[in-house]
N, C-alpha and C positions, 0 to 999 in steps of 0.2 A: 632561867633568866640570867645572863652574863651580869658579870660588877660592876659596879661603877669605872672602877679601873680598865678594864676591859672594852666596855662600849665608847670612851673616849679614847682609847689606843687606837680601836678601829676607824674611828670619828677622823681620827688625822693623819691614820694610812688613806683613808679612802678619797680625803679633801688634799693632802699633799702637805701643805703648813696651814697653821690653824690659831688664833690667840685666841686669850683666855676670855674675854668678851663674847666670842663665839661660842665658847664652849659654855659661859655662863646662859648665853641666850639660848641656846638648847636643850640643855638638861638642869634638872632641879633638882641643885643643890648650893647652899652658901658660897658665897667667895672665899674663904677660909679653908672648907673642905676639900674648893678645886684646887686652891693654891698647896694645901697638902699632898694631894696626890699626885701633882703636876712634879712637884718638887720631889717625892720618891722615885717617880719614871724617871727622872733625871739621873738622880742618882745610881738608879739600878742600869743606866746604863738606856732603858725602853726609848726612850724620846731623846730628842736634844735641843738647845736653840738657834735659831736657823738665820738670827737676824731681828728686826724691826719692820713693823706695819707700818703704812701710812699713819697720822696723827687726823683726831678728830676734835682737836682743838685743845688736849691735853700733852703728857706725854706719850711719845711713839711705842705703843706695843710690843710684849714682844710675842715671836711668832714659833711657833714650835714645830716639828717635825720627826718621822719614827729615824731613830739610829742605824740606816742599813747594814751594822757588823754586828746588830744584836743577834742575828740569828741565820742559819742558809737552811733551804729546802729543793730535795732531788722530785721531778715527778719526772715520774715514767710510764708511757705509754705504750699497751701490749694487743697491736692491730695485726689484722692477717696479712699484710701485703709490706707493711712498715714500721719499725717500733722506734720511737724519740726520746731521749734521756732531756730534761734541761735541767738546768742548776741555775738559782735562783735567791737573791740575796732578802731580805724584809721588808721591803718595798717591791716585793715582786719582779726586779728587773732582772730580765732575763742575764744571766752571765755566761751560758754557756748552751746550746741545742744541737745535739746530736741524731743522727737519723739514721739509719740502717736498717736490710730489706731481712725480712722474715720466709727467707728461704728454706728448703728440706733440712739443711743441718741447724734452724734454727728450734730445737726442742728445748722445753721449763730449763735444764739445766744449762745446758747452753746462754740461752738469753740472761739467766741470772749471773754467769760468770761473766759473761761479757758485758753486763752492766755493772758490777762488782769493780772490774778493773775498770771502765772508763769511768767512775765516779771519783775512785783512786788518783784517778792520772789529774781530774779534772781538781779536784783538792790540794793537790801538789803542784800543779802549774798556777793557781791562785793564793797559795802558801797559805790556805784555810786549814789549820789544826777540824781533826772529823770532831774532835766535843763539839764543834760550835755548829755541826747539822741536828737539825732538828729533826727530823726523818722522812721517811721516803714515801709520797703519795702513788698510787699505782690507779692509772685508769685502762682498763681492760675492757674486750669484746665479751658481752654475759654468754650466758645465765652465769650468775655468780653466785657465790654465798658470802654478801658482802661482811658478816660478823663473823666469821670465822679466817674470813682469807682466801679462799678457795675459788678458784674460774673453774667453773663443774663442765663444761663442754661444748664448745665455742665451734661452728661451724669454720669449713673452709680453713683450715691451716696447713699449710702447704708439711709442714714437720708432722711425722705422731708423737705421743705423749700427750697430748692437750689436754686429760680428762684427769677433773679431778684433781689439779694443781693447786697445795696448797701455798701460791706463792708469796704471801708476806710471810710468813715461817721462813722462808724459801731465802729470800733476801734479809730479812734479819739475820737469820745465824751468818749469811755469807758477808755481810757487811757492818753489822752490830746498830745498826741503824733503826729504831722503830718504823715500822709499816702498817699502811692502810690501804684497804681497796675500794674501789667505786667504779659502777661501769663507766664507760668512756661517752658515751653521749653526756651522761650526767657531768661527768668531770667537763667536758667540753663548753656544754652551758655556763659552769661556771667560771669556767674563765672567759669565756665572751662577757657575761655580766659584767664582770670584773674589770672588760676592756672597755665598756662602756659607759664606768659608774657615772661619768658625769652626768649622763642625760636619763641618770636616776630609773632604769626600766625596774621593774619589781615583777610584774607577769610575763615570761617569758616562753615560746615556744621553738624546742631546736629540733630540726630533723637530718640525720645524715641518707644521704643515699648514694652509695655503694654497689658493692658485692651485696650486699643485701640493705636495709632498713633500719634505721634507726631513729629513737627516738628521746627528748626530756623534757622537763616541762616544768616550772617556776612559778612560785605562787607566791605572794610577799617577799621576794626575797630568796627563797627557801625551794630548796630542789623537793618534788611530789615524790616520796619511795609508795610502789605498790609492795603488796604483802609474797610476792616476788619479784626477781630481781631479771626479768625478761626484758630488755632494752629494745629486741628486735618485732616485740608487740603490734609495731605499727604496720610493719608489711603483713599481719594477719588479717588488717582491714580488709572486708570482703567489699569488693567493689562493684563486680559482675556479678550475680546471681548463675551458678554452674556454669564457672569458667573456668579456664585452666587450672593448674597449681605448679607452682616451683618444686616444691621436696615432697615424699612421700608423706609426711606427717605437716603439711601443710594445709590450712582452707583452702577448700575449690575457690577460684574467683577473686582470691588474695592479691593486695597491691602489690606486693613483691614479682608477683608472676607477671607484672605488665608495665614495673617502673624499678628496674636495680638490672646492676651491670649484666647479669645472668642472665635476666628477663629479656635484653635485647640481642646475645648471645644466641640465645635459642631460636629466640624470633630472625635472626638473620642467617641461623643454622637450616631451618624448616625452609625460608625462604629461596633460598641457592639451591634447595636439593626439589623443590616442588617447582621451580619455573626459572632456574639458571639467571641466562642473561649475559648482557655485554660486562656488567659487570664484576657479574661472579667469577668468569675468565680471567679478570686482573689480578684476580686474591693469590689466585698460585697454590691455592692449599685445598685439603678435603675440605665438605663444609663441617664435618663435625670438629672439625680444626681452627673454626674461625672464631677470635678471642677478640675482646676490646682495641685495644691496642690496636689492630687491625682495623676495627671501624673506624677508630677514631684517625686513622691515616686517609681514609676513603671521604670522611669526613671533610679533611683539608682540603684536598680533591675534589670537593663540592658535588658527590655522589648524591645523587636526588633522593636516592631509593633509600640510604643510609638516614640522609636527613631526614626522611619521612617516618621512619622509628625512630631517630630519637624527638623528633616533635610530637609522635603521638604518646610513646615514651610518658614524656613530661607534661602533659596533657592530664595523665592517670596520675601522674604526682600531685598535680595541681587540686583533681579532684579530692586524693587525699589530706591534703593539705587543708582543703576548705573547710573536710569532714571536722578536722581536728581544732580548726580553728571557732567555726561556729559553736564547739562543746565548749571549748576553752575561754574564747575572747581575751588570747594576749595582746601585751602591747607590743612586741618587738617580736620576731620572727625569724630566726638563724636558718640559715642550711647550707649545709657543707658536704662533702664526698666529693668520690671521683668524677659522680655525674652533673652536680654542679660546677664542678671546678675547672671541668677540661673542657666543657663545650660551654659558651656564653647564651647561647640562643635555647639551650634547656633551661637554664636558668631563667630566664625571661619570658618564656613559653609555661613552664612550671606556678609561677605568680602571677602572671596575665590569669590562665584558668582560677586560681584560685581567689584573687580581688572578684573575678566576676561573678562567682558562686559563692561572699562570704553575705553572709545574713547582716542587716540594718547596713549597708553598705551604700549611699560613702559615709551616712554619719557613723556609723565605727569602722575603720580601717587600721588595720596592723601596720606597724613598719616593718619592711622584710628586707634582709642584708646576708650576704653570705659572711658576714663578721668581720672583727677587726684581726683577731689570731689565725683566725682558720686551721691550717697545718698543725699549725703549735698550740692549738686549744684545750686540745687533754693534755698533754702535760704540763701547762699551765694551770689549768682547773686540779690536775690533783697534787702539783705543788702548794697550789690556794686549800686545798682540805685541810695540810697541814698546817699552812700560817694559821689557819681558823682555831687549830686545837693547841696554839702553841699557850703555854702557860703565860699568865699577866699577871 
C-alpha cells in the first residue's frame, strides 16, 4: 500500500494543480496532517505552489503542483525495426525523443553505447547534472526475464546477439544509472493510460500489430503480469481450426498467420507465384522478394488485389480482437503498429469486425483509439515505471 505521502504526490501529478480542500475531500485524514505533509513536499523540494484557486466565498486557495527539476527519467525502447531514447522531466513532459533504426550493426553492445552517449549529450545540452536522473526505464520486444534484466530471445532482429541479453546490468555499468525492464506492449499501455488520465480509463486493452503481435491488458489501473513474460501471446490465438502457421513452433491456425506484417508477406508471396497478373509485373522483383514496404506502395496505387489482403488481413484482427474483448470487457481499447498506423482503412476494417462480434453490444462497447503517444508510448510508459518507483 503506498503512503500517504505518496498517493497525494501522485494525486497532483496526475490532476496537474490540486488545493488542499481537494486533497482533504479525498483522502482521510485531519487538516493538520495534510498541512504537514504538504509543507515537507515543499520543503523537500516534491511539490511547489503554483498560485491561487478561485475563491468560494473565503480566502483564495492555494494551488499546488509537482516541481518538474525534482527529478529526470530516460526510457528506452528496444523494437526490431526502431529503437526511441526519450528524456523526461517529473511531470512526464517529454524533453527530448530520439529514434533510430535497428539495423545489422545494431547488436546489445552497440545499442547500449549508443544510448550511453546520446543520454550524455542529451544531459549536457539541458545542463542536467546525471545525480538528478532517476534511472533508466527499458521497454523491450519479450520473452523477457523481467526480474532479472534479461530480453531471453526476441524474434526477427535484423543484428545477432539478441539472446540472452542481460540488458539493465548492460546499461547500468555503462551509464551508472539504475534500470528496469518491462516488455514493450506493457510499457506502451502505460503510457497511453497516462496520456489519457483525464477521462480516468482503469480497464484497459492494447494490442500492437506488427512484424508479429502483441499484446497488454489493464485491470484497476494495474498492468495483468502472467507467470511468463510472453507479450506475443496473442498471435497464438488459434482462429482457424488446421490453418496455416507463421513459425515452425507456432499453432496451426494462429492469428499471427493471417493478421501481422509477415502474414501478408507471404500471402502476396504465394499469390504472384500461383496466378501472377498485371500486377505482379509492376513489382519488378522475385515474389519471394516482395516486403511491406512494397505493398504498402501498391497500396497508394489503389491495387485492388493488395487492398483485398489487407481488408481481409484486418478482418482476422478484428476477429481477434473481439475474442479478447469479450474475455476481458475493457473500457478503452489501444492499437498500434505498422499495420495500423500506415494504412487507415485496416484500422477501420479491424474495429468495424470487432464492435460487430463483441458480446452485449451496443449496451457494452469499448472505446477503441490508436492513442494519444502512439510511436512514443513505450518509452514514455517505461519512463512512467520509473517516476512510479521514484522515492516520496
Amino acid at each position: 500500500m503506498p503512503s500517504p505521502k505518496r498517493l497525494i504526490y501522485s494525486h497532483i501529478a496526475e490532476r496537474g494543480t490540486v488545493s488542499k480542500a481537494e486533497l482533504l475531500e479525498r483522502y482521510s485524514m485531519t487538516s493538520s496532517t495534510l498541512t504537514r505533509l504538504l509543507e515537507e513536499m515543499v520543503s523537500e523540494k516534491l511539490i511547489e505552489a503554483s498560485g491561487f484557486g478561485p475563491s468560494s466565498g473565503g480566502r483564495r486557495p492555494i494551488l499546488y503542483e509537482t516541481n518538474p527539476h525534482y527529478g529526470y527519467f530516460f526510457g528506452l525502447e528496444i523494437s526490431r525495426f526502431s529503437s526511441t531514447l526519450g528524456f523526461f522531466d517529473v511531470r512526464m513532459n517529454p524533453m527530448s525523443l530520439t529514434r533510430w533504426r535497428m539495423d545489422e550493426a545494431m547488436t546489445p553492445e552497440r545499442v547500449v553505447d549508443h544510448a550511453s552517449a546520446m543520454m550524455k549529450a542529451i544531459l549536457n545540452d539541458h545542463r542536467i547534472d546525471p545525480s538528478q536522473v532517476v534511472g533508466v526505464g527499458i521497454g523491450a520486444v519479450g520473452p523477457l526475464d523481467r526480474e532479472r534484466g534479461i530480453i531471453v530471445k526476441p524474434r526477427y532482429f535484423s543484428s545477432p546477439g539478441w539472446v540472452n541479453v542481460p540488458i539493465c546490468r548492460m546499461i547500468e555499468e555503462k551509464t551508472g544509472f539504475p534500470a528496469e525492464l518491462e516488455n514493450g506492449a506493457n510499457a506502451a499501455l502505460m503510457g497511453e493510460q497516462w496520456a489519457m488520465r483525464s477521462a480516468k480509463p482503469l480497464h484497459m486493452l492494447y494490442v500492437h500489430a506488427g512484424v508479429g503481435l502483441r499484446s497488454a491488458m489493464m485491470s484497476y489501473g494495474q498492468i495483468i503480469h502472467g507467470s511468463l513474460d510472453m507479450e506475443g501471446a496473442i498471435g497464438q490465438m488459434i482462429i482457424q481450426t488446421d490453418g496455416p502457421r507463421l513459425n515452425e513452433d507456432g499453432n496451426f491456425g494462429a492469428l499471427e498467420a493471417f493478421a501481422s506484417v509477415q502474414a501478408l508477406e507471404r500471402m502476396a508471396q504465394s499469390r504472384v507465384k500461383i496466378n501472377g497478373g498485371d500486377w505482379a509485373g509492376r513489382l519488378q522483383v522475385p515474389p519471394d522478394r516482395i516486403r511491406y514496404e512494397l505493398l504498402l506502395q501498391e497500396l497508394r496505387q489503389n491495387n485492388s488485389h493488395v487492398e483485398e489482403m489487407f481488408r481481409q488481413a484486418a478482418s482476422y484482427l478484428g476477429i481477434g480482437l473481439a475474442n479478447m474483448i469479450n474475455m476481458f470487457h475493457p473500457e478503452t481499447v489501444v492499437l498500434g503498429g505498422a499495420l495500423i498506423n500506415s494504412y487507415d482503412r485496416f484500422y477501420d476494417t479491424a474495429i468495424g469486425v470487432a464492435r460487430k462480434n463483441v458480446y452485449y453490444y451496443p449496451e457494452y462497447e469499448p472505446v477503441f483509439t490508436k492513442g494519444e503517444l502512439r510511436e512514443d508510448a513505450v518509452a514514455t510508459g517505461a519512463a512512467l515505471m520509473m517516476w512510479k518507483k521514484m522515492p516520496v
